[in-house]
N, C-alpha and C positions, 0 to 999 in steps of 0.2 A: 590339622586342618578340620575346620568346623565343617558337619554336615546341615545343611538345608534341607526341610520337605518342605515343598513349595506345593502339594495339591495330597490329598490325601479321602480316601474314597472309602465311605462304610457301608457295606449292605448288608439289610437287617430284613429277616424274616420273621411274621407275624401268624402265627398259626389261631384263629377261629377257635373257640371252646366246644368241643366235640356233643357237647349232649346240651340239646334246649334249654334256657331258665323254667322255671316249673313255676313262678307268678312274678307279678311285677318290677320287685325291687331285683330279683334275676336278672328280670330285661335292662332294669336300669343298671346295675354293673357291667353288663356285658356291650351293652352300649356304651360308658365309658371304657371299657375294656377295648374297644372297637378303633376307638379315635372322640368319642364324645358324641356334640350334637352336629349339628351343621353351621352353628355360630361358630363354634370351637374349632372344627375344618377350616373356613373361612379366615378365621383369626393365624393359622399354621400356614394355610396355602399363602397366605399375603406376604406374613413373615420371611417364609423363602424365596419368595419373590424379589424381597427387598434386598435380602443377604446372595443374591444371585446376580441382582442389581448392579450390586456393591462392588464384587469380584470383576462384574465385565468390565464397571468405570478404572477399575485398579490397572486390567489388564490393558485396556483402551490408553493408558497415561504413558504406559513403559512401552 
């Protein structure tokens, strides 16, 4: 008898680099280190949005 996962849950922890960048291109790694810019945010927050979307139209059908 075949098994199904039908919902499957990951939680990821992101820990902040403990000690300041020490000049710019620092800041600029650790900023993408961070999540990027706020375009790049935006671009991810939507995405899940849509794949979130997706899931409730699935579940709304059955």
């Amino acid at each position: 008898m075949p098994i199904q996962i039908r919902e499957l849950h990951i939680k990821v922890v992101v820990n902040a680099a403990e000690s300041p960048p020490s000049n710019a291109a620092g800041a600029q790694q650790q900023e993408a280190a961070a999540g990027g810019t706020a375009t790049d945010k935006e671009l991810i927050i939507s995405e899940c949005v849509e794949q979130v979307m997706s899931i409730l139209r699935e579940k709304a059908e059955k």
